[in-house]
N, C-alpha and C positions, 0 to 999 in steps of 0.2 A: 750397342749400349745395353740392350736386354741380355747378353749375352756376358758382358762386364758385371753384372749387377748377379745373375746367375754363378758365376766364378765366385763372388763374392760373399756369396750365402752359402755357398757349399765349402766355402773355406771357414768360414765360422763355424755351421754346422760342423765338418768334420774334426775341429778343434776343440769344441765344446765335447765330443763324442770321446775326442785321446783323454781328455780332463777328467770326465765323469768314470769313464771305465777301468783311471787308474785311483785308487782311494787314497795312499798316501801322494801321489800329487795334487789331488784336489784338495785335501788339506793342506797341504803346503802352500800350495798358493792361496789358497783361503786366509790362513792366517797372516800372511803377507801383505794382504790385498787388504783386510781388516787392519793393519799395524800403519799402513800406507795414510789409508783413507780417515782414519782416527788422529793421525797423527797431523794431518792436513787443516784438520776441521778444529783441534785444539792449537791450532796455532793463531787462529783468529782473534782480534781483539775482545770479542763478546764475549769470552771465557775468561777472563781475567780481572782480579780485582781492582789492576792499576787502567783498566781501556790499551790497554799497550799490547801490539801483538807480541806472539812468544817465536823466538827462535825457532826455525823450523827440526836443527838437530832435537831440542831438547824436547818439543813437543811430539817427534815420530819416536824419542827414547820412551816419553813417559808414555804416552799409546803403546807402544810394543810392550812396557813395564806392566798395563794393566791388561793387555789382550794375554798377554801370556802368564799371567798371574805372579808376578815378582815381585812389585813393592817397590824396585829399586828407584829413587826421582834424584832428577840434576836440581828442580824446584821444591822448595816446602809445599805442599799439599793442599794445607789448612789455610797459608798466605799468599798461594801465588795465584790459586785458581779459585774462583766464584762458586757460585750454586750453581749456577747451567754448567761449568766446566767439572764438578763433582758430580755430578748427575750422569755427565758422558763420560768420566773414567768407570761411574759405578756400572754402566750401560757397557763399557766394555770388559769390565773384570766379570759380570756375569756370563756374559758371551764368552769369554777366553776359560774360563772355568768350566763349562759344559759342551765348549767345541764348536766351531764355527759351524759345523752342521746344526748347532739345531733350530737355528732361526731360519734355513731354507726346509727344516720337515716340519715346524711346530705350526705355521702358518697352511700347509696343506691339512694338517691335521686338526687344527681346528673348524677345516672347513669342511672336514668328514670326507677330504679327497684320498684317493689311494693311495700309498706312498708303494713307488717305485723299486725295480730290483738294483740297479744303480746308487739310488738313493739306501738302501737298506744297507748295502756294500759298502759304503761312506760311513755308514753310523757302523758297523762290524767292525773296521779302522777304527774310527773314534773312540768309540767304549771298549777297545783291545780286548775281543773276545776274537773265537777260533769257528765261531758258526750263525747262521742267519735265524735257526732256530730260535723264537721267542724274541725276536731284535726289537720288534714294534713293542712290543710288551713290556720288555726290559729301557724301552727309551721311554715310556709313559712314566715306569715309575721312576725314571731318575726324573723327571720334572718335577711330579707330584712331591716325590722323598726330599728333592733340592729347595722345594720353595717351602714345606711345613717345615725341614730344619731351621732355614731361614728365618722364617717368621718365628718362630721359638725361641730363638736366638737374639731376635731382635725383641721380643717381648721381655726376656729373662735381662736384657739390657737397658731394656726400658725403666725396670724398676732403680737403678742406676742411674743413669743418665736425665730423664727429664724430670727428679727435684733437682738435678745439679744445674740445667739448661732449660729448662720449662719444655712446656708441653709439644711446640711444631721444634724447637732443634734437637733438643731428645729424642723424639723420635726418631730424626733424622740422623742423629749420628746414631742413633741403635741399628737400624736399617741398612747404614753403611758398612759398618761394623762387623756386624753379622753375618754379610754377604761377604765380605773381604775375608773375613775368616776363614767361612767354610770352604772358599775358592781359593783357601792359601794364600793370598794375594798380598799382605798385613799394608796397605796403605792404611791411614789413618787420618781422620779431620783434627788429631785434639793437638797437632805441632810436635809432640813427643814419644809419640805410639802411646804405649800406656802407664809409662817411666812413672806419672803423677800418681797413676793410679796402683804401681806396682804391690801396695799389701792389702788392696780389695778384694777381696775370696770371691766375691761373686762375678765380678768384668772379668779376673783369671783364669778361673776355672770355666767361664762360658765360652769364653774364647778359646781356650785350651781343649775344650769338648766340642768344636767347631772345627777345630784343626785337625784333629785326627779323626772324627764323623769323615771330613770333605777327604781326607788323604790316604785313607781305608781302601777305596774305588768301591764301585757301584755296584759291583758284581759281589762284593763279601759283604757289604751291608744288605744286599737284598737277598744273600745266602741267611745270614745272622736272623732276619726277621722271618725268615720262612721255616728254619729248621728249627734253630733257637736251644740246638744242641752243639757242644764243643763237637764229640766222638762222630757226628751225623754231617759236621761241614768235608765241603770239597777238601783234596789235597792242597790249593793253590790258597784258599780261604785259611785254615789251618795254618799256613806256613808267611802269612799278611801278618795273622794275628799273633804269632811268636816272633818274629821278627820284629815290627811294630814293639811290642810291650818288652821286648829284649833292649832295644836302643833307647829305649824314654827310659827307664829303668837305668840303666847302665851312663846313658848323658845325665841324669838327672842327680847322679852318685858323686859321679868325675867331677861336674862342675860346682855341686856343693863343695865337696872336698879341695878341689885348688884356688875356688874365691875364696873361703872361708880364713883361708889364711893372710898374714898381715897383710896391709896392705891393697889386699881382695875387693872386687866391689862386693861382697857379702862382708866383708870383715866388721861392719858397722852395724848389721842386720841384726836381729832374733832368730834365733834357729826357727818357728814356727815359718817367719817370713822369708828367710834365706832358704827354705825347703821349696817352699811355694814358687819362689824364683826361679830356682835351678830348676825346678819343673815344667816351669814356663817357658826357661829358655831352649832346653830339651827338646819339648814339642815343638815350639817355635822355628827353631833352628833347621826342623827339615824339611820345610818348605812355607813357612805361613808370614816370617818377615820383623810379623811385631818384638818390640825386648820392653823388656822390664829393670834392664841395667843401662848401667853405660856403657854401651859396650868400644868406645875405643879408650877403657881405664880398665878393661879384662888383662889377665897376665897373657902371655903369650902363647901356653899349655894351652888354655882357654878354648884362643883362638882357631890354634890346631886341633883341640876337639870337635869344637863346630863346624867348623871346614870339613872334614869326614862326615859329621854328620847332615850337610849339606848337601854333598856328594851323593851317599845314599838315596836320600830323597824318602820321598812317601811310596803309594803301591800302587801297579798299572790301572788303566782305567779308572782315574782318579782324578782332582784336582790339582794333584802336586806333584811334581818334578821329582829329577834327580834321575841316579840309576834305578831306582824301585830298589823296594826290599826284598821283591824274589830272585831278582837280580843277584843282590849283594847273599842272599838264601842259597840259592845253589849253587854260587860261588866256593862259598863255606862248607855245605855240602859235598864239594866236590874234591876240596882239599883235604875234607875229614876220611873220605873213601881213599884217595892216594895214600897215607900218612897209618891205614888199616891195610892197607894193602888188595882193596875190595876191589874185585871185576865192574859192581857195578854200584851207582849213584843212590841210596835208598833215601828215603824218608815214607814213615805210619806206613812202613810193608809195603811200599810200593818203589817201581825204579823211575828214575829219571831220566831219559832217551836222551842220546847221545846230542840230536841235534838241539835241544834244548839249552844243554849246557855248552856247545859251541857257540850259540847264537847270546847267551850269556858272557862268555869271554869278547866276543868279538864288540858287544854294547861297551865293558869297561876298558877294551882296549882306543877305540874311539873315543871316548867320554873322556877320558883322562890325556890321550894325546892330546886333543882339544882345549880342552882347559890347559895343559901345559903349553901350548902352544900361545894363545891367547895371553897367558902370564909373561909370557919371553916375550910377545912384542910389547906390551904396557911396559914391563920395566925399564925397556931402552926410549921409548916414548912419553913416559910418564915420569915424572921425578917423587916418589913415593916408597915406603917402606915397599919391600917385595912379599912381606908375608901381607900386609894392610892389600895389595892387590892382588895378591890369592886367596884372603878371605873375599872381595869383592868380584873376581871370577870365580867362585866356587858358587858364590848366592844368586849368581847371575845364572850362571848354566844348573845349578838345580831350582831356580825358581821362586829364591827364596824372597829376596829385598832386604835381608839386611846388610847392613852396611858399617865402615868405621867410620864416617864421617868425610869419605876422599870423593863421592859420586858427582858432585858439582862441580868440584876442581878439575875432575878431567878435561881433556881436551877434544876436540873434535874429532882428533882419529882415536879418542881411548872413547867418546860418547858411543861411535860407530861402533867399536868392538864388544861395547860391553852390549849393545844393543841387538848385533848379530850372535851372540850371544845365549841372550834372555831366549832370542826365538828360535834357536838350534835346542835349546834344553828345552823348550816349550811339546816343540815337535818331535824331537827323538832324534837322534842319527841316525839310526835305522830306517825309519819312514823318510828322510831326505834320501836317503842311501836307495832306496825301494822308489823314490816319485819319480827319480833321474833315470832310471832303467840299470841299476846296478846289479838284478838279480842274473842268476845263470840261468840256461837251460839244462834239464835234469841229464844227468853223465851215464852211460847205459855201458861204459868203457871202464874196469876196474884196474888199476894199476899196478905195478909190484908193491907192496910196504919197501917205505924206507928207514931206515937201522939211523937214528941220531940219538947222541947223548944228549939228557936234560939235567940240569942240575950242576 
């Protein structure tokens, strides 16, 4: 029996030991294990406004929707689930927004315990950084920087909000708000996202300045306050920050200009408020969920704007999904060096190393087989426009939540898909690719080149 009980401690032991020592499987199951046990506990009657428990599909979608920062719900938000049940999606959109690590290292560290080489290696994965140098350092101030944006965010909302709602729901929808934003996440308590509120300068622009703060990543905001020069940031920061202000910029152009016309959900607008829109939805659209239109009365262009810019997503070590903008960066880069004819990848005088831009193609080659794949089973399983279910597998796997209106109607195996989904663009293909054991051992063996035509 002593000897049973032995076997069986050192099988967990040495389980917990494969878990810990590989960092994208520990996240992986991490957020899994978070989407599971959320999804469990929101299905219970006591989170709901009717006493009626919830569907176990719909409540492990909408936990997986808020662990993984999407927005996307099969239920209204505002009407189906209570104050204890908005409290536990807010509880898990902050958790899914900062990574399931940080409620196992914030708790030793408030207790002034040591945090572990294991545990530092977990947070290296998470904050997608290349070194353990500074890791403790760099994980304090993402809590500190996360929770002052937060509260700022929710105070500048406040001034909004509680003459609209008085003093305890004001807050409380500032708070929510706030935090959704910055984590990308764009749930909302008001029923409409912020449709009512769409030619408010102040909810728009704090929100909007929420969304790109949280989709920046951690590592260029705390480059930003420390150097506080353009010429003086990193290569990787540098290339966030033209990326980023190239596509808000450029979505922000496209969609004025094809709503604007007949027909258009800006068609009825003011140019000051149709600008503010198309700004809104720009930022919005690459990762944070909320609209300011309707967006199943957009033209179809529109659509396929957004959809790209979905796709992209925000920038590593960040809040928000997608392929990243260094991603979709040296993509660009790299087809601007073929097209010159150039040996090698440059950007601000420096090159970009081969395996950088392989490990780039191979992210968009996955990301997009993915999504196309997920699109081919919905269409034959789903009875819905095909582009309406590729804008809604594009929001899903970059993170996003927004939607045309079809997330409820699906059905059980489209709830599934869009749910595995949410949490494959939450975590990466890459790190799924890496938790499974799909890396190589290093080749010491070099082979002939082979001669194929491209093009």
């Amino acid at each position: 029996m002593r000897n049973i009980r032995k076997h069986k401690e050192n099988f967990w032991e040495n389980l917990s030991d494969k878990i810990t020592s590989n960092p994208p499987l520990y996240l992986t199951l991490g957020f899994a294990i978070l989407i599971l046990t959320g999804g469990c506990i929101l299905s219970l009657p006591i989170f709901t406004r009717s006493g009626e428990p919830t569907n176990l599909i719909d409540s492990i979608f909408v936990a997986a929707s808020a662990s993984c920062v999407t927005g996307l719900t099969t239920v209204n938000t505002a009407e189906h689930w209570n104050s204890y049940g908005h409290l536990l999606i807010l509880f898990l959109i902050q958790i899914g927004g900062l990574g399931v690590m940080t409620l196992a290292t914030l708790f030793p560290l408030l207790l002034r315990k040591k945090i572990g080489l294991k545990s530092r290696q977990i947070l290296k994965e998470q904050l997608n950084i290349d070194t353990l140098q500074g890791i403790m350092k760099l994980f304090k101030y993402v809590l500190v920087f996360t929770f002052l944006v937060e509260f700022l965010g929710a105070f500048l909302l406040s001034l909004r909000f509680v003459p609209i709602f008085g003093m305890a729901k004001g807050w409380w929808y500032s708070i929510f708000h706030s935090i959704s934003a910055f984590c990308n996440a764009g749930f909302d308590l008001l029923g409409d996202s912020i449709y009512p509120y769409r030619n408010d300068n102040l909810i728009n622009i704090t929100l909007m300045s929420l969304v790109v703060i949280g989709g920046l990543g951690f590592m260029v905001t705390a480059e930003l306050f420390r150097k506080r020069s353009f010429k003086k940031l990193s290569t990787h920061a540098k290339l966030v920050l033209i990326i980023s202000a190239f596509l808000i910029v450029i979505g922000t152009l496209a969609f004025y200009l094809i709503e604007r016309q007949v027909g258009g959900v800006l068609y009825q607008e003011g140019i000051k408020n149709s600008i503010m829109q198309s700004a809104f939805q720009s930022v919005s659209a690459r990762t944070a969920g909320f609209y300011s239109v309707k967006l199943n009365q957009m033209h179809d262009t529109s659509v396929l704007l957004l959809i790209v810019l979905m796709v992209i997503g925000g920038s590593p070590g960040s809040t928000a999904g997608g392929l990243k903008t260094t991603t979709f960066g040296v993509l660009v880069l790299s087809t601007i060096s073929i097209f010159k004819e150039e040996d090698e990848v440059t950007i601000f005088n420096k090159h970009i190393d081969s395996k950088t831009i392989r490990k780039a193609l191979a992210i968009i080659m996955v990301y997009l087989t993915l999504i196309f794949l997920v699109i081919f089973i919905l269409s034959l399983s789903e009875n819905f426009k095909v582009l309406d279910i590729a804008y809604e597998v594009a929001s899903a796997f970059g993170t996003v939540g927004a939607s045309r209106g079809i997330t409820g109607d699906f059905s059980n195996l489209g709830k599934i898909m869009i749910t595995l989904s949410m949490y494959l663009g939450r975590i990466g293909p890459m790190t799924m690719a890496y938790s499974i054991g799909l890396k190589s051992s290093t080749k010491y063996i070099r082979y002939p080149e082979a001669n194929i035509s491209i093009g």
